[in-house]
C-alpha positions in Angstrom: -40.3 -32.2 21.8 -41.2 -32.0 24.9 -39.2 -35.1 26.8 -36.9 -35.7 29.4 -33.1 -36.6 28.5 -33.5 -40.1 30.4 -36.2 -40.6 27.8 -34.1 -39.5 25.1 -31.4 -41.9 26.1 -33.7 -44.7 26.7 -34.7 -44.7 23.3 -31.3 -44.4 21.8 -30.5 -47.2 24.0 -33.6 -49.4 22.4 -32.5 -48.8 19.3 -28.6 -49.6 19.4 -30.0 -52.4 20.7 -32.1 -53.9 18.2 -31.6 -52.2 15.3 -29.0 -55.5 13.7 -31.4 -58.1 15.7 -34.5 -59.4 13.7 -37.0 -58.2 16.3 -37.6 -54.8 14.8 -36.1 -51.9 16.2 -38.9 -49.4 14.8 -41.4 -51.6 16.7 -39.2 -51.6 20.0 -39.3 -47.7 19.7 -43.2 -47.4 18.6 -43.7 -49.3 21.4 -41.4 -47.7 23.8 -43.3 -44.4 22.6 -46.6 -45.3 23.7 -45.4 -46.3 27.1 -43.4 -43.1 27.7 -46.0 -40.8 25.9 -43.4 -39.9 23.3 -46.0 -38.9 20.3 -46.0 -36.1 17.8 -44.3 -34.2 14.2 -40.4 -33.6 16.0 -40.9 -37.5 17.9 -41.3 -39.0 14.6 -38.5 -37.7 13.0 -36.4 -38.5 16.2 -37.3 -42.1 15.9 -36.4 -42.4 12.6 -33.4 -40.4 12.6 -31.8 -42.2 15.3 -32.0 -45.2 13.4 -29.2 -44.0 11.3 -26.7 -43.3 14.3 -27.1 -47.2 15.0 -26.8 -48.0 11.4 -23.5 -45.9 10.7 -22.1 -48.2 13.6 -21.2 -50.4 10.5 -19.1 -48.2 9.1 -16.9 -48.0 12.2 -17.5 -52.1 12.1 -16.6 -52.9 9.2 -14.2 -49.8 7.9 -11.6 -52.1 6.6 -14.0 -54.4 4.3 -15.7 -51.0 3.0 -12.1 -49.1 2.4 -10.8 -52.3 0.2 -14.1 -52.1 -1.9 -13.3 -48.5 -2.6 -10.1 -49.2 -3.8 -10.9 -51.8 -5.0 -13.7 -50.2 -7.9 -10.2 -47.4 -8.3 -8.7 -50.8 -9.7 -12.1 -52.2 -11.7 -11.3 -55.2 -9.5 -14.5 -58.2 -10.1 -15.3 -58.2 -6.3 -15.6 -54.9 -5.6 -17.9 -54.0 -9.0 -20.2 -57.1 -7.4 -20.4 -55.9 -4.1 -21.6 -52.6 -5.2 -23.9 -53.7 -7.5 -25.7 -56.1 -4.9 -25.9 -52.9 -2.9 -27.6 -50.9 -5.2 -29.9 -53.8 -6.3 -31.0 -54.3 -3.0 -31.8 -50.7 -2.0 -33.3 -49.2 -5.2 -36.7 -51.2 -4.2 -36.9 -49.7 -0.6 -36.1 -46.4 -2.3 -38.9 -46.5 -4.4 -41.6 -47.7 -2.5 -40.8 -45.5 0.5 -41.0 -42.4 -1.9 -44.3 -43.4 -3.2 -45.6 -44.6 -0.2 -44.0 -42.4 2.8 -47.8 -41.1 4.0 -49.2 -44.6 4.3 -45.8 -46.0 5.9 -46.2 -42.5 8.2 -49.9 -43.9 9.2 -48.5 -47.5 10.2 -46.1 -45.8 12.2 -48.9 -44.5 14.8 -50.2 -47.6 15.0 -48.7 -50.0 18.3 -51.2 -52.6 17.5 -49.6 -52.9 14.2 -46.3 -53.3 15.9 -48.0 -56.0 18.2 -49.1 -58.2 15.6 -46.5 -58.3 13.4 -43.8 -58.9 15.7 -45.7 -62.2 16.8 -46.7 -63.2 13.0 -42.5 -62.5 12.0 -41.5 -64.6 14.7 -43.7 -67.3 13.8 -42.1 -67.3 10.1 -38.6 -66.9 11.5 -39.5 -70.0 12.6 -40.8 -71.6 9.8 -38.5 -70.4 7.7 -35.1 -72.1 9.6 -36.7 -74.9 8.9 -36.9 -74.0 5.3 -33.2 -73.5 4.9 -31.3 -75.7 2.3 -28.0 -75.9 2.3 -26.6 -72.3 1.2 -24.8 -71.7 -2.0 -23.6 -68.5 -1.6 -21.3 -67.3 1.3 -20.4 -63.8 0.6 -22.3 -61.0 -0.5 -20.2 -60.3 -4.2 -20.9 -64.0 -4.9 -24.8 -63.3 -5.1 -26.3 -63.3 -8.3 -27.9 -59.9 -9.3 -31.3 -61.0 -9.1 -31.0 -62.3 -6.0 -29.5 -59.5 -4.5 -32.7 -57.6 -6.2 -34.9 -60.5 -4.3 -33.4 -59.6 -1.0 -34.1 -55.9 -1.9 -38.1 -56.6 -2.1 -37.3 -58.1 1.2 -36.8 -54.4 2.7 -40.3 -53.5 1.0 -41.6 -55.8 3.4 -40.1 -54.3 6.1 -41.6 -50.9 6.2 -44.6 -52.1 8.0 -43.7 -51.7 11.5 -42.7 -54.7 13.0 -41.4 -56.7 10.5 -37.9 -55.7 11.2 -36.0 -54.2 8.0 -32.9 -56.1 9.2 -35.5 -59.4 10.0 -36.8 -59.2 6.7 -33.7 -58.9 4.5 -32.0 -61.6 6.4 -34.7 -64.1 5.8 -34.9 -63.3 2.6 -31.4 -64.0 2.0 -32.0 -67.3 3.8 -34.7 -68.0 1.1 -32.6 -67.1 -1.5 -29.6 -69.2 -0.9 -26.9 -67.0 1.6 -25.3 -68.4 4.4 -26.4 -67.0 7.7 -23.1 -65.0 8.4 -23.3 -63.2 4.6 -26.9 -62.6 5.2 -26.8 -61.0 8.1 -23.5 -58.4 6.8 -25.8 -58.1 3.5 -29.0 -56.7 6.0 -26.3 -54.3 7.6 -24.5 -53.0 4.1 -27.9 -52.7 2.8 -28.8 -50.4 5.7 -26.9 -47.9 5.0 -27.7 -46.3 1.7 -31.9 -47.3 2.8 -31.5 -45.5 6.2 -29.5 -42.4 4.9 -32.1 -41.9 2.6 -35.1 -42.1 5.2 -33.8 -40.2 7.7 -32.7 -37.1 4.9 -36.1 -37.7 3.8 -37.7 -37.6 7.7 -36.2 -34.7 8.0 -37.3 -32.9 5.3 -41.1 -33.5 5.5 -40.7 -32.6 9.5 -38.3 -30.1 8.8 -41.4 -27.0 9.9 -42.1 -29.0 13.6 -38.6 -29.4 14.6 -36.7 -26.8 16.8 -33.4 -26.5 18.0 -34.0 -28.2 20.9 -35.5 -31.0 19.0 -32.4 -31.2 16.9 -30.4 -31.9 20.0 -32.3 -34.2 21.1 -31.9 -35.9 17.7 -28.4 -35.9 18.5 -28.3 -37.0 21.9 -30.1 -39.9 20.9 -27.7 -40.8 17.4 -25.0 -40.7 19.6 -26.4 -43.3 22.2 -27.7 -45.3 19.4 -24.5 -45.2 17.5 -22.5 -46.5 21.0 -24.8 -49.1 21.6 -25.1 -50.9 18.5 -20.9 -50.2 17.7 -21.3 -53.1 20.7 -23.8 -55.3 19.3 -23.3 -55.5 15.6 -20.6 -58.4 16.0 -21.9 -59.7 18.4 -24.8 -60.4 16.8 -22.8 -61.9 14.0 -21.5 -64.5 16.3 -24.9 -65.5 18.0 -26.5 -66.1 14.8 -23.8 -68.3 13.6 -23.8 -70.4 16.6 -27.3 -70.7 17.8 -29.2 -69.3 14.5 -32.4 -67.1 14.6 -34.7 -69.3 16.5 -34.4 -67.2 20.1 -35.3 -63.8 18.3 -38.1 -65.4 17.1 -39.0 -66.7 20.5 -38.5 -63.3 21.8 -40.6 -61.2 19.2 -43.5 -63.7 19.8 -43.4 -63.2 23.8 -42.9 -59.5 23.2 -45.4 -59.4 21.0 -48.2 -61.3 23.0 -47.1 -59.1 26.1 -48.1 -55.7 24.0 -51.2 -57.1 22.3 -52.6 -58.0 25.8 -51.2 -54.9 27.4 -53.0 -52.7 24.5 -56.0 -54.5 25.0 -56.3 -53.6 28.7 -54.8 -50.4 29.1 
């Protein structure tokens, strides 16, 4: 991986950034790539294992909500067994496809035009779908019904097409489905972090012969950044949605969007 460190940490930057925000931080860092020239076997797995230093920023987050369901399942407590089970639900989909699929998923990945288009087409839905929302039933994530929470899950399929926005995807979804926008948004992050453990082991793996030792520095350089960065977004962004909603992310992934598209077309 032959990069600079200002690379390196502009990337990790990208992705603390957007990783919680419906905007798509895989696309951000496809994107991002092609600009800096940041292609190859070691740059993939960066960009995907970074993604999982952002993510385990909701652990630190949202340690004392994760430590009571803990103890909570020591004491069979109702809660606790829901709150699990709407995790599980909503990650075994992801797993699966992304096991069968990871070559094809790979392939989308080395696609910016991909990452172009989609982030115009999810903004337009964001859009359509806040005008969609009904009045939601269901305001914390052990109140959703199992086959919701398996709904929401399917969302996440959707998501591995770069673009989409994993976090984007689940979160409307949820919307769809019934949740409030402050429980759908936590369900996107808790759901996060079983998916994104799994890719990035998995990333790692299947790249394990292109990766050196400097690559696996670099890998941490950038978890670390990522992991700073989004510790300061990720309630933030809880706050945002609940006062202005999701409208201005879609605005923003449609601008972005067009921007790459014509920058693609011309380069």
């Amino acid at each position: 991986m032959q990069q600079s460190l200002f690379d390196i940490i502009l990337l990790g930057i990208i992705e603390g950034l957007t990783e919680f925000l419906p905007v798509s931080s895989t696309g951000h860092l496809i994107l991002a790539s092609e600009l800096l020239g940041f292609k190859g076997e070691a740059e993939l797995a960066f960009k995907i294992a970074i993604q999982l230093g952002a993510i385990l920023a909701v652990l630190v987050a949202y340690r004392q909500r994760f430590t009571g369901v803990i103890t909570g399942l020591m004491r069979r407590d109702a809660g606790a067994i829901a709150f699990t089970r709407n995790i599980l639900l909503g990650v075994v989909p992801a797993l699966l496809v992304g096991a069968l699929a990871y070559e094809g998923i790979r392939k989308l990945l080395e696609s910016p035009m991909t990452v172009a288009i989609a982030l115009i087409i999810g903004g337009i839905a964001i859009l359509i779908l806040e005008r969609m929302m009904h009045k939601p039933r269901f305001e914390s994530v052990e109140a959703v019904p199992g086959g919701t929470a398996l709904l929401v899950g399917i969302g996440q399929c959707v998501a591995m097409v770069p673009g989409v926005s994993r976090s984007g995807a689940t979160i409307m979804f949820g919307l769809l489905s019934g949740l409030d926008r402050k429980t759908a948004a936590e369900y996107s992050f808790f759901l996060a972090l079983p998916t994104m453990i799994a890719a990035t082991a998995y990333a790692l793996y299947k790249n394990r012969d292109a990766l050196g030792g400097g690559d696996l520095a670099a890998i941490g350089i950038g978890f670390l950044v990522a992991f700073l960065v989004a510790l300061a977004v990720v309630r933030s962004f809880v706050a945002i949605v609940g006062r202005f909603g999701f409208a201005p992310f879609a605005w923003y992934r449609i601008i972005i969007g067009t921007a790459a598209v014509i920058w693609l077309l011309t380069k």
